[in-house]
C-alpha positions in Angstrom: 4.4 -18.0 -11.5 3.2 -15.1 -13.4 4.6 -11.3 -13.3 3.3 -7.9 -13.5 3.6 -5.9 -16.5 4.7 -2.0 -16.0 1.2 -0.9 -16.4 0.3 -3.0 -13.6 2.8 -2.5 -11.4 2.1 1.5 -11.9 -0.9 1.3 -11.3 -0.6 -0.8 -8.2 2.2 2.0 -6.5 -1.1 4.0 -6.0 -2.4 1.6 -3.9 -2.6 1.0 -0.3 -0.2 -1.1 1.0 -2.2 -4.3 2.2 -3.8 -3.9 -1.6 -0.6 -4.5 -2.7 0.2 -7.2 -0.5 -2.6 -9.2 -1.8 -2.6 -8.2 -5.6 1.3 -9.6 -5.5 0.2 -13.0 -3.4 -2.5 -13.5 -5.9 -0.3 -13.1 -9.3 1.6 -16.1 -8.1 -1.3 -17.8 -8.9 -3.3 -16.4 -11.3 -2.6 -13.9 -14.0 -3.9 -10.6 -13.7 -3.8 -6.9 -15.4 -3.8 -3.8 -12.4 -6.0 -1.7 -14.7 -6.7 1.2 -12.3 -5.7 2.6 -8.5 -6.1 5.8 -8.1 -8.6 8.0 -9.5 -8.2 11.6 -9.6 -11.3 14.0 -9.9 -11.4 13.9 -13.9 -11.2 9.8 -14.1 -14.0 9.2 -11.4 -16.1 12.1 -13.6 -15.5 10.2 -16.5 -16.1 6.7 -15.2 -19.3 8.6 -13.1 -20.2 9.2 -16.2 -19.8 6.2 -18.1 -21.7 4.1 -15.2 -18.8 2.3 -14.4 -18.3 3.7 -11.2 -22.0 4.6 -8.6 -20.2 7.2 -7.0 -19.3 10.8 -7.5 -15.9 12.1 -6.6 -14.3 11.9 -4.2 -16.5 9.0 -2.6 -14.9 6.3 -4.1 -12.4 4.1 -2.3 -10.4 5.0 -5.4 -10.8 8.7 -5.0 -8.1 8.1 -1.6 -4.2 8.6 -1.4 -3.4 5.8 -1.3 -6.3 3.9 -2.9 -8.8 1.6 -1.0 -9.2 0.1 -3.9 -7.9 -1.5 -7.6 -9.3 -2.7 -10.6 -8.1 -5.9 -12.5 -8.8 -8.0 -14.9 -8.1 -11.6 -16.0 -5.1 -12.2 -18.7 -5.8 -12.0 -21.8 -8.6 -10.0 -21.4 -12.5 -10.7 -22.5 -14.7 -8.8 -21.1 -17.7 -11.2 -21.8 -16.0 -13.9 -19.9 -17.6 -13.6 -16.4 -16.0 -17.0 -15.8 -12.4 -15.5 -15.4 -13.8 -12.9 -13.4 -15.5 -14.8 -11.1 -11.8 -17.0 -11.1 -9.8 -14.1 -10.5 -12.3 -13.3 -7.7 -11.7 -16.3 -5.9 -7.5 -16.5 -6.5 -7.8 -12.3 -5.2 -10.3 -13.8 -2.2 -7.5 -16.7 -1.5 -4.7 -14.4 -1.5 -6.2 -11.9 0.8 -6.7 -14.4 3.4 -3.5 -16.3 3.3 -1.6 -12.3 3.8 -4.1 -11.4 6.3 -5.6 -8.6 4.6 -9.7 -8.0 4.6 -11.0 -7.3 1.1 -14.7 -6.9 -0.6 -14.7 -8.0 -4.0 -17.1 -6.3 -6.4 -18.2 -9.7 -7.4 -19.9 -10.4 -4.3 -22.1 -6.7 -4.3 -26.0 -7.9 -4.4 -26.4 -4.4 -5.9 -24.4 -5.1 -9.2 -21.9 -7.1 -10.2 -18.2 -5.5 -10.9 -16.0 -7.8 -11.5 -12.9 -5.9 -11.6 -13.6 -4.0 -8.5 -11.2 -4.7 -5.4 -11.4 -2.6 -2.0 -10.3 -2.6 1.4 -13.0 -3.8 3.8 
């Protein structure tokens, strides 16, 4: 069983409950980094900006208190390896239905993929 490090678990106390629910089933099983809840107005600007969000504050589930939505990342981290994505995907997509809680991964968008990119559906 793995554990969450302070940054995650910080970053996951923004988060809606159920989010939490399922980000907790699934480090049981797979190790994971929480790298982002919620986003104020000057983090969704910025990642606006930096195309690594398509919306404009506050239209993000991230933009929310709580959060609809996290971003995570496989441990240890490569962001070339769309394997562990795809991996942590399908541990986040097995946790989510064994607590009962509906998520979209950004994975599964036909638009682009985002990896990271967990939300409430």
């Amino acid at each position: 069983m793995y554990k969450f490090s302070k940054r995650s678990t910080d970053n996951l106390a923004s988060c809606h409950p159920d989010l939490r629910k399922v980000a907790h089933e699934c480090i049981k099983t797979f190790d994971f980094t929480v790298i982002q809840g919620h986003r104020g107005k000057a983090d969704q600007d910025k990642a606006f900006a930096e195309k690594k969000s398509k919306l404009k504050w506050p239209n993000s589930k991230h933009n929310k208190t709580p959060s609809l939505a996290f971003d995570a990342v496989p441990f240890p981290l490569d962001w070339n390896d769309k394997k562990a994505f795809d991996t942590m995907g399908k541990h986040m997509k097995d946790a989510a239905k064994k607590v009962g809680v509906k998520i979209i991964w950004g994975g599964d968008f036909k638009s682009f993929y985002d990896g990271p990119h967990f939300e409430l559906a």
